[in-house]
Structure formats: C-alpha cells, structure tokens
PyMOL commands that place a pseudoatom at each C-alpha (Angstrom):
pseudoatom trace, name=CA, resn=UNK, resi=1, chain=A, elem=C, hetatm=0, pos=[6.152, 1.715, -5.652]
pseudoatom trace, name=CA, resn=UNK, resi=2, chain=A, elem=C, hetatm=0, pos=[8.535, 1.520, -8.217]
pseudoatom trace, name=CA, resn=UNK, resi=3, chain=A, elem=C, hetatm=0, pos=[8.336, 4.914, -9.284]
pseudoatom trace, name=CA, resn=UNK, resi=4, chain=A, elem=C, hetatm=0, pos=[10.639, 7.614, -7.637]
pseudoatom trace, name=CA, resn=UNK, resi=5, chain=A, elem=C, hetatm=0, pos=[9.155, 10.766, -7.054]
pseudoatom trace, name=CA, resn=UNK, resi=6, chain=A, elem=C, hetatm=0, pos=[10.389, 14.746, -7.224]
pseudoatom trace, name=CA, resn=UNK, resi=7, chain=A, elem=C, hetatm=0, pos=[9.346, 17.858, -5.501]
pseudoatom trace, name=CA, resn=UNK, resi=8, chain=A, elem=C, hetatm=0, pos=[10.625, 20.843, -6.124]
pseudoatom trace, name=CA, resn=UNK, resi=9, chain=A, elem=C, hetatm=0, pos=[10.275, 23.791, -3.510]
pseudoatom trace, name=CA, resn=UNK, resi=10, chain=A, elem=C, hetatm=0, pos=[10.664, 27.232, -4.714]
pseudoatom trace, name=CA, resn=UNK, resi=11, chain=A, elem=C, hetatm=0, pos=[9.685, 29.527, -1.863]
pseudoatom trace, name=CA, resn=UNK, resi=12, chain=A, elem=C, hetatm=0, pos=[11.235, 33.059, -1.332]
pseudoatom trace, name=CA, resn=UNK, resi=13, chain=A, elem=C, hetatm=0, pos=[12.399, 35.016, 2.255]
pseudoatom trace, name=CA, resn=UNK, resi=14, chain=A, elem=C, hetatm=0, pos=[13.636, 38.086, 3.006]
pseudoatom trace, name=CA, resn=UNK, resi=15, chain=A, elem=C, hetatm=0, pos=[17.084, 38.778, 4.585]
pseudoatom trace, name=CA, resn=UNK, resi=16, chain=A, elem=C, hetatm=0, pos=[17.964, 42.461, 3.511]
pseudoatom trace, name=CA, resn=UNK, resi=17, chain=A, elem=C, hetatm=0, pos=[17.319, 41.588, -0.159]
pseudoatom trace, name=CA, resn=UNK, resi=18, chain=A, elem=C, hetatm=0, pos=[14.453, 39.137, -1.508]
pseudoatom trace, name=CA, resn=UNK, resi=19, chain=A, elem=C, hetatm=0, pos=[15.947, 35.784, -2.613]
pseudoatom trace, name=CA, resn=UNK, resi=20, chain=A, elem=C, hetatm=0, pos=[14.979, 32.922, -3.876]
pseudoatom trace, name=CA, resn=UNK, resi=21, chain=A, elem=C, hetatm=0, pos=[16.145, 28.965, -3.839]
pseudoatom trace, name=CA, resn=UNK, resi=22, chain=A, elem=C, hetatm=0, pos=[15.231, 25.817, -5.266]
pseudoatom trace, name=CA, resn=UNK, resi=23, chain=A, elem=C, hetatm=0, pos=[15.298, 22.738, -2.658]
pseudoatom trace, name=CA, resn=UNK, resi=24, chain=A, elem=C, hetatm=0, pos=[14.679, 19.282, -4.121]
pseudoatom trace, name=CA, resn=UNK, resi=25, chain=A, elem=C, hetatm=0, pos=[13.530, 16.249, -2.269]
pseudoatom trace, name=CA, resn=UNK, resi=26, chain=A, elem=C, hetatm=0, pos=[14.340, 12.707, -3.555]
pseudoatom trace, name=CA, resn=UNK, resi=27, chain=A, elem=C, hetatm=0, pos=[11.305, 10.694, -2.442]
pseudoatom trace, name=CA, resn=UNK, resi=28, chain=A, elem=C, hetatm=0, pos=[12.522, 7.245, -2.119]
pseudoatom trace, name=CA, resn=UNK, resi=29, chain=A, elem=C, hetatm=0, pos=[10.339, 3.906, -2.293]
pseudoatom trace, name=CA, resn=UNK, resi=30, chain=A, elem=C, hetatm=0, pos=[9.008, 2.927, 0.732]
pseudoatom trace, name=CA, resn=UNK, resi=31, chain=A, elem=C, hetatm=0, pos=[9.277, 6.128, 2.751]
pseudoatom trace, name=CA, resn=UNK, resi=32, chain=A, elem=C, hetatm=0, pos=[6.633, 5.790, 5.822]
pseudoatom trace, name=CA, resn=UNK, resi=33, chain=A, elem=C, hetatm=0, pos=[4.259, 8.485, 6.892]
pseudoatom trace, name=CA, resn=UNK, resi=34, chain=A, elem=C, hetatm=0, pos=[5.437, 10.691, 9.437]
pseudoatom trace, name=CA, resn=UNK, resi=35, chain=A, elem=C, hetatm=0, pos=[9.482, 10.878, 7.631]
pseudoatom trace, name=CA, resn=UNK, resi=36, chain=A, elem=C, hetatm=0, pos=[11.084, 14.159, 8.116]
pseudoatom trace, name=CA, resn=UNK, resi=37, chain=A, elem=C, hetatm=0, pos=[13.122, 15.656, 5.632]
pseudoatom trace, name=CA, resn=UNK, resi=38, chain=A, elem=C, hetatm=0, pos=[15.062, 18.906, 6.906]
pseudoatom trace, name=CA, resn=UNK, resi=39, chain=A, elem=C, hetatm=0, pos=[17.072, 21.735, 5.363]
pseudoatom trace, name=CA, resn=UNK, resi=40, chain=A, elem=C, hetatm=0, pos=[18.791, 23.217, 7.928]
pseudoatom trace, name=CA, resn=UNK, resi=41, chain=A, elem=C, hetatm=0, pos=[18.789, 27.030, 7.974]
pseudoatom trace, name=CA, resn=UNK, resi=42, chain=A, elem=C, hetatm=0, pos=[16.638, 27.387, 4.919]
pseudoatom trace, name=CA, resn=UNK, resi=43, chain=A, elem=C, hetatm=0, pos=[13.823, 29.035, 6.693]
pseudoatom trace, name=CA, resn=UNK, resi=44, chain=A, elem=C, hetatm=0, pos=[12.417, 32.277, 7.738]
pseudoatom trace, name=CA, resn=UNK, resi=45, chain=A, elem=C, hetatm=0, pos=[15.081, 34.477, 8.633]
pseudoatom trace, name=CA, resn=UNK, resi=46, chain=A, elem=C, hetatm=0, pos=[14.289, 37.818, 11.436]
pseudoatom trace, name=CA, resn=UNK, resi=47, chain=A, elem=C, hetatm=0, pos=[17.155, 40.336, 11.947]
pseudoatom trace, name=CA, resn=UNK, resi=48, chain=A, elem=C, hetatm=0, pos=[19.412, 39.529, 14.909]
pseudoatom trace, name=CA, resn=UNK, resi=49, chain=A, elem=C, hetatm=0, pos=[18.665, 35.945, 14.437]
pseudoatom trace, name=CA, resn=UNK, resi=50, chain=A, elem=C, hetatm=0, pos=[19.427, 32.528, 12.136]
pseudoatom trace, name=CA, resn=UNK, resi=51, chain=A, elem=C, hetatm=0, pos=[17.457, 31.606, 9.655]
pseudoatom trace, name=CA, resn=UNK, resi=52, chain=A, elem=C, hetatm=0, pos=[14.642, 28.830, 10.952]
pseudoatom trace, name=CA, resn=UNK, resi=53, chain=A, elem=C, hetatm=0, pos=[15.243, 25.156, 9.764]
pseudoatom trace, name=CA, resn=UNK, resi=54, chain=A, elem=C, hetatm=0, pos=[12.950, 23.979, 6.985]
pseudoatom trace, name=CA, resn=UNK, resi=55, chain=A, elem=C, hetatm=0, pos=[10.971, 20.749, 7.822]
pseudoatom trace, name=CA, resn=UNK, resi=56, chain=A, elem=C, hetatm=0, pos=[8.925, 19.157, 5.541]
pseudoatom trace, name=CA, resn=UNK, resi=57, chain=A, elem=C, hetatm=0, pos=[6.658, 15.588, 6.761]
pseudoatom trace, name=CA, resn=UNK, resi=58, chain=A, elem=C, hetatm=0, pos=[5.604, 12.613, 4.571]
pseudoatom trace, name=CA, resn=UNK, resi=59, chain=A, elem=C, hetatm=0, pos=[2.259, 11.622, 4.294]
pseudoatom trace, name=CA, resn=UNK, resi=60, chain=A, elem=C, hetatm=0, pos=[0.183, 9.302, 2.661]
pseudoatom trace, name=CA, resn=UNK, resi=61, chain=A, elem=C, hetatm=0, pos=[-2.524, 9.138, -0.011]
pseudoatom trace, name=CA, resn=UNK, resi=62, chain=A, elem=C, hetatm=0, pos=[-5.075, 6.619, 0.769]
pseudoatom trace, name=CA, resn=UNK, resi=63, chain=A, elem=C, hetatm=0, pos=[-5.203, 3.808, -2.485]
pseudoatom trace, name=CA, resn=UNK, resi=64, chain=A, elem=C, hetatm=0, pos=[-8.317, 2.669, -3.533]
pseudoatom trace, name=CA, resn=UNK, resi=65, chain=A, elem=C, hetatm=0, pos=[-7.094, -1.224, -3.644]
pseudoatom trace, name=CA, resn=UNK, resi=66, chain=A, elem=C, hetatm=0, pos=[-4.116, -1.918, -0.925]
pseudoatom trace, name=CA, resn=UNK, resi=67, chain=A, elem=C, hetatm=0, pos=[-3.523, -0.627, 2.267]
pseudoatom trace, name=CA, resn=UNK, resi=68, chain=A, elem=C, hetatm=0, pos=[0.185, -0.272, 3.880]
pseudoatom trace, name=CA, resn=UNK, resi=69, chain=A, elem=C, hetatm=0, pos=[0.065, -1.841, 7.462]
pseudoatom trace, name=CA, resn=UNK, resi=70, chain=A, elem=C, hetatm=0, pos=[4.096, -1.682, 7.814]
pseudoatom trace, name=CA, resn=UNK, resi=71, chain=A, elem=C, hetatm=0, pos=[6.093, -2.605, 5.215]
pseudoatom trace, name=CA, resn=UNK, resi=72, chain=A, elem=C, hetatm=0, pos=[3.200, -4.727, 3.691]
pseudoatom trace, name=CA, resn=UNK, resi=73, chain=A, elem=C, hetatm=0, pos=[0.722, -3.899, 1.554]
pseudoatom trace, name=CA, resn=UNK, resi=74, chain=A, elem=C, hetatm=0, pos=[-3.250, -5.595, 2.366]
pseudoatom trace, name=CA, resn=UNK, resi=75, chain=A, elem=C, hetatm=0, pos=[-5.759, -6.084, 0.191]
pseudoatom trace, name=CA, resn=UNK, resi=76, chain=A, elem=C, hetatm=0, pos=[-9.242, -7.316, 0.565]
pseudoatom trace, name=CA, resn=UNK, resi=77, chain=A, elem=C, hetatm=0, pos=[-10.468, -9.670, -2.170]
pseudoatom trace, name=CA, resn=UNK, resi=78, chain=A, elem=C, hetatm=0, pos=[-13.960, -11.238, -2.345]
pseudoatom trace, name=CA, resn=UNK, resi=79, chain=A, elem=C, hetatm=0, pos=[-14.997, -14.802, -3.455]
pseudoatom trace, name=CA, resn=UNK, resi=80, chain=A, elem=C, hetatm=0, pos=[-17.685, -16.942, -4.188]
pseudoatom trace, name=CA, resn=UNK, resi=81, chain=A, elem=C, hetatm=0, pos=[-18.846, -19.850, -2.174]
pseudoatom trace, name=CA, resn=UNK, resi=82, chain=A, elem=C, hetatm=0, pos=[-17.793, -22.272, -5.092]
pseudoatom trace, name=CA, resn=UNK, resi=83, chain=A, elem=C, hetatm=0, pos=[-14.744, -20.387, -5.744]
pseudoatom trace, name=CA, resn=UNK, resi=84, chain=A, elem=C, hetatm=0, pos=[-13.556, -20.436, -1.770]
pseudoatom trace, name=CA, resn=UNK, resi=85, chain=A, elem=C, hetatm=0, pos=[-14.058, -24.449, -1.361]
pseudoatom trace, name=CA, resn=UNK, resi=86, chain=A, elem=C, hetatm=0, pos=[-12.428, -25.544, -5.304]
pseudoatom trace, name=CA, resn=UNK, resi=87, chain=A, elem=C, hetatm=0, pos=[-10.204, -22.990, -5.594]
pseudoatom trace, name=CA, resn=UNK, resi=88, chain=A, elem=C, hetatm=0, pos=[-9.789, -19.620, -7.719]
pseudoatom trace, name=CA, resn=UNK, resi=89, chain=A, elem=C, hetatm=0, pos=[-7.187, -17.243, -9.271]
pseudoatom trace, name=CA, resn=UNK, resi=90, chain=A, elem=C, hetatm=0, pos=[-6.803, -13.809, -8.109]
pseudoatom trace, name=CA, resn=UNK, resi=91, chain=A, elem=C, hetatm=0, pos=[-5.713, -11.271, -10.862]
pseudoatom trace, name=CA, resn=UNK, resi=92, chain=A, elem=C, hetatm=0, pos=[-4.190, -8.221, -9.320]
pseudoatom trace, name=CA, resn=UNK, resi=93, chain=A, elem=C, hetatm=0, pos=[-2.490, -5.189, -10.655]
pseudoatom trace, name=CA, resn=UNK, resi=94, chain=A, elem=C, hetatm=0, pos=[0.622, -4.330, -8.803]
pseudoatom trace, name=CA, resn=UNK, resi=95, chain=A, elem=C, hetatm=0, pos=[1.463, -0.871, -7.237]
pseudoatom trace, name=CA, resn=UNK, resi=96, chain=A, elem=C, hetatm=0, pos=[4.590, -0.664, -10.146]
pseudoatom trace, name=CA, resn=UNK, resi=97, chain=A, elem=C, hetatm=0, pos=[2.418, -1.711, -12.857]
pseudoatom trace, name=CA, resn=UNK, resi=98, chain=A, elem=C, hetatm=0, pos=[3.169, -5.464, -13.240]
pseudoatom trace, name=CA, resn=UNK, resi=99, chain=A, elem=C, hetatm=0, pos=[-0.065, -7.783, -13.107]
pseudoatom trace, name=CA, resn=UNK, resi=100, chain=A, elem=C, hetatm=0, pos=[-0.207, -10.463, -10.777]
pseudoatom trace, name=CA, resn=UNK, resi=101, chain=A, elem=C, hetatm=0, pos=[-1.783, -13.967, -11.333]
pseudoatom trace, name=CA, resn=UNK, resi=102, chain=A, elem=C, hetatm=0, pos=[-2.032, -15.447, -7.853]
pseudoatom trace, name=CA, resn=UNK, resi=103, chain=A, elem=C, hetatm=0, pos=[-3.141, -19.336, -8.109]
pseudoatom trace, name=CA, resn=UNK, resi=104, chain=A, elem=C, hetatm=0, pos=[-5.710, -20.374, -4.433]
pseudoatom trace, name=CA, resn=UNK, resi=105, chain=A, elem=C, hetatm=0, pos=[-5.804, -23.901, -4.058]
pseudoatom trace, name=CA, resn=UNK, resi=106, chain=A, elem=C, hetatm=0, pos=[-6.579, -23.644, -0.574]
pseudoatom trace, name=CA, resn=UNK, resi=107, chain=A, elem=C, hetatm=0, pos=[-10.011, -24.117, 1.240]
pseudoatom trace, name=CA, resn=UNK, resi=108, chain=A, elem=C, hetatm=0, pos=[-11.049, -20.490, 2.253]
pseudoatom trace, name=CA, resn=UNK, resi=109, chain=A, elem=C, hetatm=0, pos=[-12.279, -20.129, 5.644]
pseudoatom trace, name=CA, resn=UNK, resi=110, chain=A, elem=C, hetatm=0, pos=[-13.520, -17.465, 7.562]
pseudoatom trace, name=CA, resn=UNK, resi=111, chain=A, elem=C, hetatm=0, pos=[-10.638, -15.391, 8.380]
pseudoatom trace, name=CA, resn=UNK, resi=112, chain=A, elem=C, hetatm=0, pos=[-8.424, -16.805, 5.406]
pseudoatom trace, name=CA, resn=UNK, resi=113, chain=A, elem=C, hetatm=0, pos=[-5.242, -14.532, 4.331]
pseudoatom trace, name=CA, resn=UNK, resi=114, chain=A, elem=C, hetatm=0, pos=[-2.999, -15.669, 1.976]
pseudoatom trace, name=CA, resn=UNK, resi=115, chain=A, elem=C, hetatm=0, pos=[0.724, -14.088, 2.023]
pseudoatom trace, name=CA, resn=UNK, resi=116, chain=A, elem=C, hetatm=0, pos=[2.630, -13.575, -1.280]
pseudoatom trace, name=CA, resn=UNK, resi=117, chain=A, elem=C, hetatm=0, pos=[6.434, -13.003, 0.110]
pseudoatom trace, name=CA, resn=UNK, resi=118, chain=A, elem=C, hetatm=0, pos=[7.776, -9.771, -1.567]
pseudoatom trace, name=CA, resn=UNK, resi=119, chain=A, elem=C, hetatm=0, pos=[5.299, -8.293, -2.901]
pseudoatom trace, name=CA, resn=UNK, resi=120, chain=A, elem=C, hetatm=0, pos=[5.004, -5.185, -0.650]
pseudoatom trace, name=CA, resn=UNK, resi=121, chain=A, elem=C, hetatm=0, pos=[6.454, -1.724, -0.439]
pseudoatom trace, name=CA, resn=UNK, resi=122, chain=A, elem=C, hetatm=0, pos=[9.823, -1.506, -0.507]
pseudoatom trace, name=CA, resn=UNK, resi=123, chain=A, elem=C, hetatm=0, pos=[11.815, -1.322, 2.871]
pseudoatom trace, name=CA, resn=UNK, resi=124, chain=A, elem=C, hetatm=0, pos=[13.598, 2.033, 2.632]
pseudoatom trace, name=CA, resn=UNK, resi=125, chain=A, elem=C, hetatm=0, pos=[16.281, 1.267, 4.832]
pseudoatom trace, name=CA, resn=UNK, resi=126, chain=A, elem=C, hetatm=0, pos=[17.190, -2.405, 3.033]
pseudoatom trace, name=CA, resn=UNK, resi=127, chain=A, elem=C, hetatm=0, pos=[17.289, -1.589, -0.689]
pseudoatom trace, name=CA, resn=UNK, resi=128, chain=A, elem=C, hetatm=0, pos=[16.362, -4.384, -2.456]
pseudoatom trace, name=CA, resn=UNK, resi=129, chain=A, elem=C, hetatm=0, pos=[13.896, -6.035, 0.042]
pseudoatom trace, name=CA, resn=UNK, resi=130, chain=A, elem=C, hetatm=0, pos=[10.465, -5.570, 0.261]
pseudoatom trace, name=CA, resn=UNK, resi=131, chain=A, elem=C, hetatm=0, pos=[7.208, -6.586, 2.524]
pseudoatom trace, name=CA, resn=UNK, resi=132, chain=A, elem=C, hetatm=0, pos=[4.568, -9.113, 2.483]
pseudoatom trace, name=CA, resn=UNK, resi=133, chain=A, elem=C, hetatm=0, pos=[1.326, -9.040, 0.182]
pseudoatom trace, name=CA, resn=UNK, resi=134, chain=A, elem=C, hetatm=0, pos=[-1.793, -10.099, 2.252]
pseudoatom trace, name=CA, resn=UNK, resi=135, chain=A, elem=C, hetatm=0, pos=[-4.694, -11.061, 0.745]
pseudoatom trace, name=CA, resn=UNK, resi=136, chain=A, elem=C, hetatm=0, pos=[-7.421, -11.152, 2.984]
pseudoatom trace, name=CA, resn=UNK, resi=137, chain=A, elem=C, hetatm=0, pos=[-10.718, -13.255, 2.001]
pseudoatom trace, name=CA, resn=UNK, resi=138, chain=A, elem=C, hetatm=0, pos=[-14.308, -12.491, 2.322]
pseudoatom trace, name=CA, resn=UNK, resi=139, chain=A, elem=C, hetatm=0, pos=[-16.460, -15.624, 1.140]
pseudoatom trace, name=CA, resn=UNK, resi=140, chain=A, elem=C, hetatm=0, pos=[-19.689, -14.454, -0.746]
pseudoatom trace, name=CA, resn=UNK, resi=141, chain=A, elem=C, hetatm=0, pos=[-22.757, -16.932, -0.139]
pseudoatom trace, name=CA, resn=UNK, resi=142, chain=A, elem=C, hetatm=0, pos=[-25.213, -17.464, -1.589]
pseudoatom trace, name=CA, resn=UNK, resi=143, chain=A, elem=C, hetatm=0, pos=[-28.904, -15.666, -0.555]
pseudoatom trace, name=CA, resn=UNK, resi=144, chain=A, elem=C, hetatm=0, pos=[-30.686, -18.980, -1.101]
pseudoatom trace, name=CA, resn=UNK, resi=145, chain=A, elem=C, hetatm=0, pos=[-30.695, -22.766, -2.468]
pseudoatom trace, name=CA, resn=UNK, resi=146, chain=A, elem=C, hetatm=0, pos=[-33.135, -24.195, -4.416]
pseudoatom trace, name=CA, resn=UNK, resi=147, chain=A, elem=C, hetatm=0, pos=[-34.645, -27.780, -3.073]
pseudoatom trace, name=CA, resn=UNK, resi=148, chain=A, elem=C, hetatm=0, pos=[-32.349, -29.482, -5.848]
pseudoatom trace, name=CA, resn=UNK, resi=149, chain=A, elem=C, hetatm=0, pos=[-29.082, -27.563, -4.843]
pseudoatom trace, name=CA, resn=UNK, resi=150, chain=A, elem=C, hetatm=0, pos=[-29.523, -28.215, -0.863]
pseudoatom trace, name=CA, resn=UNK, resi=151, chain=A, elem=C, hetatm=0, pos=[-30.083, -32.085, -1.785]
pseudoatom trace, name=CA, resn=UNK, resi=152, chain=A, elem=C, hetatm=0, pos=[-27.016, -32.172, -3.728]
pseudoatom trace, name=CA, resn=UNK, resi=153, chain=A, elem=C, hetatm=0, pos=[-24.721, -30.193, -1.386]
pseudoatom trace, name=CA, resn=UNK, resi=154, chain=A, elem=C, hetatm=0, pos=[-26.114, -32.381, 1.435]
pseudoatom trace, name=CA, resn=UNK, resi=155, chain=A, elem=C, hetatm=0, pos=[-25.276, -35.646, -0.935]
pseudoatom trace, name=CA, resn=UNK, resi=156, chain=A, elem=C, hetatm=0, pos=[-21.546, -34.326, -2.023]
pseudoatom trace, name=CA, resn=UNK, resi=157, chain=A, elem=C, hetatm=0, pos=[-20.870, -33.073, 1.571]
pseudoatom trace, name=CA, resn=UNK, resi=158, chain=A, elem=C, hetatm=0, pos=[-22.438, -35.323, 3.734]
pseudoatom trace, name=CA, resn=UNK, resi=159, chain=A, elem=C, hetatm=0, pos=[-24.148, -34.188, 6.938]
for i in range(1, 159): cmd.bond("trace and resi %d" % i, "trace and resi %d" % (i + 1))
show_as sticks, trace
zoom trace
C-alpha cells in the first residue's frame, strides 16, 4: 500500500530498422483493477500506417488476509465465544508494514463488522486519504458444555 511500484517495458518493433525503447509505468497507491495506462503510438507499426497505441491494464493479485471491496480493504477475523461477549484485541499486520492493535469492547453478534476509519487503500485520485478497514466477525462456539458449564452460563445469564 505504501510501497510504489516500477515496471519497466523493453519490447522491440520494426519500422525499416529494429529499435528498441524503454517505457516506464509509475504504479501509484491505490490504482483499481481495470486502470489503463496508454502510450500513444508506441505500438506495432505496418508500412503505410501509424504505429498502434500501447495499452497496458491493471490487475490485481488476490492477498491472502484483506480483500479490496472499493477503496476499503475487508478482512475476516474469527473469535471465540468468550472472546465475542467480554471483549478481545485484534492484532493485525497492515498492508505497509505497520502492526495494528485494534481494542473490541463491543458484544459481537452475528453479522458484527467493526470499521477502523483510514485504514484502507489509498484513494488514488485524493492523495492523502484513504478507505475504511472492515473487520468482519465470525463467533467460534463451542462443540459442547459440560453439565457444570451449562449450569453456570444459565446462572450468569439468566434464562
């Protein structure tokens, strides 16, 4: 995220002698899939005509934590039972290398997501700002209770 990125394009074509050209492209943060980046007239070339334009098209590499949904980034983060009604910490290593200590005090419900305001990819077009981080819960239970554990759950949380 925080990291800018480089490629360099050497490619060669043939007018009526072979030559060659490097193109660079500046890969700036937050660049979406699906952004063109043209160099006008640095294609093939046929005789009789002008050269072709040169197009190249972002994509994306899936990560194995976050996933982009816009300028935000999602992440899916499991807790325990215990840990989703008295509250947890979630440790998470950001996308530019910074780790991120995010304090839940919050009962965690079904469906639970928990925004952390700039925290997402950057926006491209507004340098400076970035998206959300959503962390979205999935409440582990347990497979069973002993006799002792149901009585006391029953007693603490009433009927």
């Amino acid at each position: 995220m925080g990291e800018v990125l480089y490629f360099v394009i050497i490619f060669e074509y043939r007018q009526i002698v072979p030559e060659s050209e490097i193109l660079t492209i500046d890969v700036k943060p937050g660049w979406k899939k699906g952004t063109k980046i043209t160099f006008p007239e640095k294609g093939n070339e046929q005789v009789n005509q002008l050269p072709a334009d040169l197009l190249f098209i972002i994509g994306e590499k899936p990560h194995e934590i976050y996933k982009r949904d816009g300028n935000d980034l999602v992440v899916h983060q499991k807790v325990s039972l215990a840990e989703a009604l008295t509250g947890t910490t979630i440790k998470l290593a950001s996308l530019d290398g910074r780790d991120l200590s995010v304090p839940v005090t919050d009962i965690i419900s079904p469906g639970y997501e928990l925004v952390i305001a700039k925290e997402g990819m950057p926006i491209a077009k507004e340098p400076g700002r970035k998206g959300n981080l959503r962390i979205k819960f999935e409440v582990k239970f347990p497979a069973r209770l002993t006799p002792d554990q149901q009585s006391a759950l029953k007693r603490i949380l009433g009927d």
